[in-house]
Structures are given as structure tokens and as C-alpha cells.
KEDOKE-966802 format. One record per residue (C-alpha): x, y, z negated. Coordinates in steps of 0.2 Angstrom, whole numbers, plus 5000, padded with zeros to 4 digits. Each point is the difference from the previous one (the first is absolute). Layout:
! KEDOKE-966802
[[X, Y, Z]]
...
***
This chain:
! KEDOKE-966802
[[5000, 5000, 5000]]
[[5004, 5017, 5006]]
[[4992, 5015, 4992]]
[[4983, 4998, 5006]]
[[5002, 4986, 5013]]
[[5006, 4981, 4998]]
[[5010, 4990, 5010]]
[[4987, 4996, 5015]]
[[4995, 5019, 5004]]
[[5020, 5005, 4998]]
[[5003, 4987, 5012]]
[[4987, 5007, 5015]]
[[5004, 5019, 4996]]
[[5018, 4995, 5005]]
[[4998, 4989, 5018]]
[[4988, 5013, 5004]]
[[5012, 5014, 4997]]
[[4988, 5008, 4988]]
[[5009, 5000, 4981]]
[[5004, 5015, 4999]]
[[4982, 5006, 5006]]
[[4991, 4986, 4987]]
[[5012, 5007, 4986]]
[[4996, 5016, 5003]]
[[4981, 4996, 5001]]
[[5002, 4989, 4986]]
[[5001, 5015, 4988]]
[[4981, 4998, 5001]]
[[4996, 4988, 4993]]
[[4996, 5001, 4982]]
[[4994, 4988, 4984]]
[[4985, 5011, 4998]]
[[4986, 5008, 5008]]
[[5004, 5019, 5004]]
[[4988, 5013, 4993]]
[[4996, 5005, 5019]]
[[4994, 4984, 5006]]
[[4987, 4997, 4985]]
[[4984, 5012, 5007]]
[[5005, 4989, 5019]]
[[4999, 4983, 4990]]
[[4984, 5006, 4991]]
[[4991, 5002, 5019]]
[[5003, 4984, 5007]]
[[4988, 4987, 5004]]
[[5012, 4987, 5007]]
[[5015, 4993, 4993]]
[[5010, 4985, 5007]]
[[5010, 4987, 4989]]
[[5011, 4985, 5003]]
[[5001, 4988, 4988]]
[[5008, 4984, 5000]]
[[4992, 4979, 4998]]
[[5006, 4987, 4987]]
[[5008, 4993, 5017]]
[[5012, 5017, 5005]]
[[4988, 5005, 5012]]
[[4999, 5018, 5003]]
[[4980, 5006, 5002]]
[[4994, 5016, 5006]]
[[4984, 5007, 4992]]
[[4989, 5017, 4999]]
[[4988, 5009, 4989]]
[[4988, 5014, 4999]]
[[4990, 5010, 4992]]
[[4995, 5017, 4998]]
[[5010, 5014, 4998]]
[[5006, 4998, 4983]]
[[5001, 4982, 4997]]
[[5021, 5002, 5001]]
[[5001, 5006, 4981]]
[[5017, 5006, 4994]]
[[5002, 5000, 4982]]
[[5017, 5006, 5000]]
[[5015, 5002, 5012]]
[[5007, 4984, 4998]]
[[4981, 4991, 4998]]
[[4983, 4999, 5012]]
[[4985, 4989, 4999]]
[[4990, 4996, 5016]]
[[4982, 4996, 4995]]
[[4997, 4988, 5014]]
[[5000, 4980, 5006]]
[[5003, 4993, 5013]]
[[4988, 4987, 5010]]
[[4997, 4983, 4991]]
[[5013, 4991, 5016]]
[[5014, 5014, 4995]]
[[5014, 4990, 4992]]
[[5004, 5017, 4991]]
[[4993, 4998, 4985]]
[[5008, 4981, 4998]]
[[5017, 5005, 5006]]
[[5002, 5013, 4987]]
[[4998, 4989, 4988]]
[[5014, 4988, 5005]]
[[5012, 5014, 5005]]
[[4997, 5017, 4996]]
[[5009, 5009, 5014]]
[[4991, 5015, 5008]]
[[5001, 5009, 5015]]
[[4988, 5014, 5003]]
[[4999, 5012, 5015]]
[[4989, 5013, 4997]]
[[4992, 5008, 5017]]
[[4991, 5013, 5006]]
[[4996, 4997, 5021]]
[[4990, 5019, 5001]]
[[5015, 5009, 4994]]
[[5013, 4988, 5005]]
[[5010, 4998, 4983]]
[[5005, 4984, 4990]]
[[5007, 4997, 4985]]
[[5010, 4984, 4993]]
[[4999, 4995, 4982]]
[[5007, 4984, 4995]]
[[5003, 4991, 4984]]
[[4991, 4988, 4986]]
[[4981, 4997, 5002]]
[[4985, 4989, 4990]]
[[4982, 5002, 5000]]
[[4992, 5003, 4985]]
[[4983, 4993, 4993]]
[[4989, 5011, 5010]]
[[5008, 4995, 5018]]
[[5010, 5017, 4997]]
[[5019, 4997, 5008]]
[[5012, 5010, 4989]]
[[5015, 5005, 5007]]
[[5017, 5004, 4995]]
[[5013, 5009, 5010]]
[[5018, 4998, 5005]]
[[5000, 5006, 5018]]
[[4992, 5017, 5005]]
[[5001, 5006, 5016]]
[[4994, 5010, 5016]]
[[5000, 4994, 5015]]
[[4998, 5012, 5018]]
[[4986, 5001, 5013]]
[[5005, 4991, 5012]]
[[4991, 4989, 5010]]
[[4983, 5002, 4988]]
[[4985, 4998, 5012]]
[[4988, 5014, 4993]]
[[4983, 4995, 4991]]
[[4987, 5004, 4992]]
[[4992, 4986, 4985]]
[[4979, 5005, 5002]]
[[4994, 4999, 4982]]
[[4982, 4999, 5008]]
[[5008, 4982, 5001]]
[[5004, 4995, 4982]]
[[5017, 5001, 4996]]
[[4999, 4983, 4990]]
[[5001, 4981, 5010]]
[[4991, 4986, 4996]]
[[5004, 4982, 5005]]
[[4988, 4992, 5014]]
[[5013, 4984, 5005]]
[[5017, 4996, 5000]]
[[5011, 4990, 5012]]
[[5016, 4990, 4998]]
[[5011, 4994, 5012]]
[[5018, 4999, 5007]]
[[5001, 5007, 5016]]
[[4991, 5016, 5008]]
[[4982, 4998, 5009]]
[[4999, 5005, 5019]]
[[4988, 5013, 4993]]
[[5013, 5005, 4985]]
[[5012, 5001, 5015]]
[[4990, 5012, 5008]]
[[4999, 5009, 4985]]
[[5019, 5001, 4998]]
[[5004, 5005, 5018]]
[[4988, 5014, 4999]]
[[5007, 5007, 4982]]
[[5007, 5017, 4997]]
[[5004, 4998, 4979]]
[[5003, 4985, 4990]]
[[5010, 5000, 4984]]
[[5015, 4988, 4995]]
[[5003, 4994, 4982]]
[[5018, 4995, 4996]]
[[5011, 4994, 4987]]
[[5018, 5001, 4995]]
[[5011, 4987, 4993]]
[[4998, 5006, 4984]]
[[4981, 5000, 5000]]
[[4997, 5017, 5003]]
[[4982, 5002, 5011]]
[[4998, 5015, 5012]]
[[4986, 5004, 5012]]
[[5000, 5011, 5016]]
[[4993, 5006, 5015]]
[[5002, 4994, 5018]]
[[4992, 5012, 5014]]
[[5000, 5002, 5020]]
[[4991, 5001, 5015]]
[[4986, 4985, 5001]]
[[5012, 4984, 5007]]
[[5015, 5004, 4991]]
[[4998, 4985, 4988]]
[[5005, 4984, 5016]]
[[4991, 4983, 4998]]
[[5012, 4988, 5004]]
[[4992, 4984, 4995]]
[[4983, 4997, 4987]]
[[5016, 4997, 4986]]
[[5012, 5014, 5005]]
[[4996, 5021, 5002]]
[[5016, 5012, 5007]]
[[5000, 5018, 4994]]
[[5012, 5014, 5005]]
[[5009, 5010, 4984]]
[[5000, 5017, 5007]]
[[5009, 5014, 4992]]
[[4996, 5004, 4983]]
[[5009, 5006, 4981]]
[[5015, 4991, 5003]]
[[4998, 4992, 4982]]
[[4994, 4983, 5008]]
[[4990, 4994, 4984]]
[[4990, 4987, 5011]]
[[5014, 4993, 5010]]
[[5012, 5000, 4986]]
[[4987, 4991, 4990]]
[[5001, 4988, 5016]]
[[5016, 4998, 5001]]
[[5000, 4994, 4983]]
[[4985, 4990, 5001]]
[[4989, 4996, 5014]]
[[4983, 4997, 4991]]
[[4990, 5016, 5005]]
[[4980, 5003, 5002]]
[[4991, 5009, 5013]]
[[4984, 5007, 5000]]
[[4988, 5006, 5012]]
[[4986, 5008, 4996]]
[[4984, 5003, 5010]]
[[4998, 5020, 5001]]
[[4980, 4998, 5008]]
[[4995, 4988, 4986]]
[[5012, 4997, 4986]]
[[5005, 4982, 5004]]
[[5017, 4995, 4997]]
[[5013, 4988, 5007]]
[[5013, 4995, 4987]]
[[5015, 4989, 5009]]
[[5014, 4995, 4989]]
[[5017, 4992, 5007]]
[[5015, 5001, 5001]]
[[5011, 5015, 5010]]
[[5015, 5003, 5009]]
[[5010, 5014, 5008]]
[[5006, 5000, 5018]]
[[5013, 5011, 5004]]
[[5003, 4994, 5017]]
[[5000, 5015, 5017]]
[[4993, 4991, 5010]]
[[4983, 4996, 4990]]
[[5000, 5015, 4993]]
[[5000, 5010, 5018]]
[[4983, 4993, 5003]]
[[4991, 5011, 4988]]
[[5001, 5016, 5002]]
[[5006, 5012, 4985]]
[[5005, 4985, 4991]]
[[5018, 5000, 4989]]
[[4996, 4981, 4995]]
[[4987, 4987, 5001]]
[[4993, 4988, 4987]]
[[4994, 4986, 5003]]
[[4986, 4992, 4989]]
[[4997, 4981, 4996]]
[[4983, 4994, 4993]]
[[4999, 4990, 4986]]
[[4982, 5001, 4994]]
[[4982, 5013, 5007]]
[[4987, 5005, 4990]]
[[4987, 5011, 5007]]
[[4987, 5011, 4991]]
[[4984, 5003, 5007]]
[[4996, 5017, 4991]]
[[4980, 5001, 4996]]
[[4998, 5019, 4996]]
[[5001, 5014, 5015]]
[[5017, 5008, 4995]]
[[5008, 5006, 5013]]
[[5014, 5012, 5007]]
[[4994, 5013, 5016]]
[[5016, 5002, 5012]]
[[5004, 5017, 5003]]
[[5017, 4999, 5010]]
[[5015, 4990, 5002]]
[[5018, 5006, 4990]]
[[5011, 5011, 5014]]
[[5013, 4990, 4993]]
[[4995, 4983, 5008]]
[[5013, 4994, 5017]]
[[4991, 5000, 5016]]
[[4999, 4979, 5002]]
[[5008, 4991, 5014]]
[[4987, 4990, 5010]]
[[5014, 4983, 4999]]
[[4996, 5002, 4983]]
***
């Protein structure tokens, strides 16, 4: 361990010519939550968390509720008054690790935030939260949106499916994706969640078990990829902006560093390449839903070989 960063995310900043960038940057990340960033928390109506299985397994996960339901008690303390659907292992992974990444985010006004650290829920289903990690992250690539309270900002369960490869239809899905999020974790345990934008197509089904994304030019701190280079397990979530479905996918990830492959998508500075271990999809029964308002000026222009 570095300073902020551990072995894995010290590793990436360097073979991408970033570490004096990512140390630089790093000087933003703090144990506790900044005064500034409380009134933001206290707004949200979605937050994501990764968690991790009695297996190793990395999940992906979100949450709502109205604005306020993202309590925090003190700088270094929040609650989130909210539970996840009854298939959501969540709740059940917390209790056999509890590891916690959290990305706050707001798609209107295009700003996230990551918290990570120690998390349990408590006997009313409330998830208390402790922090180690506090952090901004920039704009880019966040598809603007606008949640519709008229909807309901809380899910309710209709069914759940399992399986261990991705539908045609989920495929579909996928191929047509602007956002998804990403859980990792480092060797030491440590959970992170972040966001993954681009224009619809930029995430490539190769097969119904493996998914190709591009890296595009971020932070430079390489909390995601160091976390991969470290360990592989990560967790992907796609979430269903029109009707508040979701798509967990966790696996196992690698980095490819390689020209050639990484020529074939536009803006990309790496790809990623995504292995399937287990699906679950939520079918969402209450009308929440996100209007889209326009795409992030960030995104590359994709390449049709794509």
C-alpha cells in the first residue's frame, strides 16, 4: 500500500503512464465525508453498492428512495433507509463480508460520488454505513436523466431469474446499453463501485458468457482496473432506465492491453473483457423510471466493426 492506493491500482497507473496523474488525484480521496458533499447526498434517490458472496463473487446492486433516504449522521457515518428486492443478494452478502462500495449518482446533473468502507443492515432493513473512502468522481460519460417521482421511487419484486449465461433478449439489452455499473474488489477485500458510460453499443457481446468493454480515458487513479488486476471477481449491473428492471451479471474480469484490440473501439485506452459466472434478473413491479434527456458530449463516436 501506497498512500491511498494498493498494489493493483499502483500497478495500472504505472503501464498506463498515469502515476504521477493518479498521485496527484489521489490527494482526493479522504476517510470521511466532506461537509460539501452532505446537502448532494441528502438529494439522491439512487445509490449503487457492490458487495461481495460467501463464494468471492463480486455483485452489483442499487437502491432508491426519496430524496432524503441517504441520512448522514456524521462525516465519517450515513444510514440509507432502504432494501433491496427479495432476489438482491445484498442483504446476505453483508452479512458474510462486510465490504461496501457505494457510488452515489445523480444522471440530471451529471455528478457522482464514491463512498466505500464497512456496512450492516440493522433491524429495520436500514443499511448503516461506515466510511474509509470518500471521493468525487468527474462528468464524463454520464447520460443525462431525469428519475419521474409520478413513478414511485421505491421497487417492488414481481419475479426473479437465475441463470449462467445471458438471454438473446438480455443480449439485446446489453448491445443497446449506454450505463452500467461495475463492482470490484482488491486483494485486500476492499469493495468499490463505479460507473461505466458511452454511446448505445459500446458494451460488445462476444458470446451469451463473455461481454467486451472499452476503458476510455478517465481520473487516472484506476480504482476498477487496479482492483482487477488484483482480483478478477467483479459485478456488473444494468439497469432498466424505462421500468426499473435490473440485470446483475457477476464473473470474473480481465484487462487487455493489446493495440490491436483495442484499435477497434474508438476512444478506447483499454478493453476489459467480462466472464459470466452466474445471471439474475429482476423484473421490477412498480413504474419507476428514468426520462432520457441527452447523451454525455464525452462519449467516442463508435466504430461500425465494433
Amino acid at each position: 500500500m501506497n498512500g491511498v492506493y494498493h498494489t493493483g491500482e499502483l500497478t495500472v497507473q504505472k503501464l498506463a503512464g498515469a502515476d504521477i496523474v493518479a498521485q496527484h488525484n489521489g490527494t482526493n480521496i479522504k476517510p470521511t465525508i466532506f461537509k460539501g458533499a452532505m446537502p448532494f447526498l441528502r438529494t439522491q434517490s439512487l445509490i449503487i453498492a457492490s458487495s461481495v458472496d460467501r463464494d468471492g463473487r463480486v455483485w452489483s446492486s442499487f437502491l432508491t428512495g426519496e430524496p432524503g433516504f441517504i441520512d448522514v449522521k456524521s462525516e465519517a457515518a450515513l444510514t440509507i433507509t432502504s432494501s433491496p428486492v427479495t432476489s438482491d443478494p445484498l442483504v446476505g452478502n453483508l452479512l458474510s463480508s462486510p465490504e461496501i462500495g457505494l457510488l452515489a449518482i445523480d444522471f440530471n446533473r451529471r455528478i457522482r460520488m464514491r463512498i466505500n468502507g464497512k456496512g450492516e443492515f440493522d433491524a429495520d432493513r436500514r443499511l448503516a454505513v461506515s466510511t474509509e473512502q470518500v471521493y468525487a468522481n468527474c462528468p464524463k460519460y454520464i447520460q443525462k436523466r431525469s428519475l419521474q417521482p409520478s413513478g414511485g421511487f421505491h421497487r417492488t419484486q414481481m419475479s426473479a431469474h437465475r441463470g449462467y449465461h445471458v438471454s438473446p433478449e438480455q443480449q439485446e439489452w446489453i448491445r443497446n446499453a449506454d450505463t452500467f455499473f461495475i463492482g470490484s474488489i482488491s486483494s485486500e477485500g476492499n469493495a468499490d463501485a463505479s460507473h461505466r458510460g458511452g454511446a448505445p453499443g459500446f458494451v460488445k457481446v462476444v458470446d451469451e458468457n463473455t461481454l467486451l468493454f472499452p476503458d476510455y480515458f478517465g481520473n487516472s487513479m484506476f480504482n476498477t482496473l487496479g482492483n482487477i488486476y488484483s482480483n478478477p471477481s467483479t459485478g456488473l449491473l444494468f439497469i432498466d432506465f424505462d421500468a426499473g428492471h435490473s440485470l446483475q451479471l457477476t464473473g470474473r474480469s480481465q484487462i487487455i492491453w493489446d493495440e490491436n484490440e483495442i484499435s477497434r473501439f474508438s476512444g478506447a485506452e483499454r478493453l476489459v473483457r467480462f466472464e459470466i459466472d452466474e445471471v439474475l434478473y429482476t423484473e421490477n413491479g412498480t413504474p419507476i423510471r428514468w426520462d432520457f434527456i441527452e447523451f454525455s458530449s464525452a462519449n467516442p463516436t463508435l466504430q461500425r466493426n465494433n
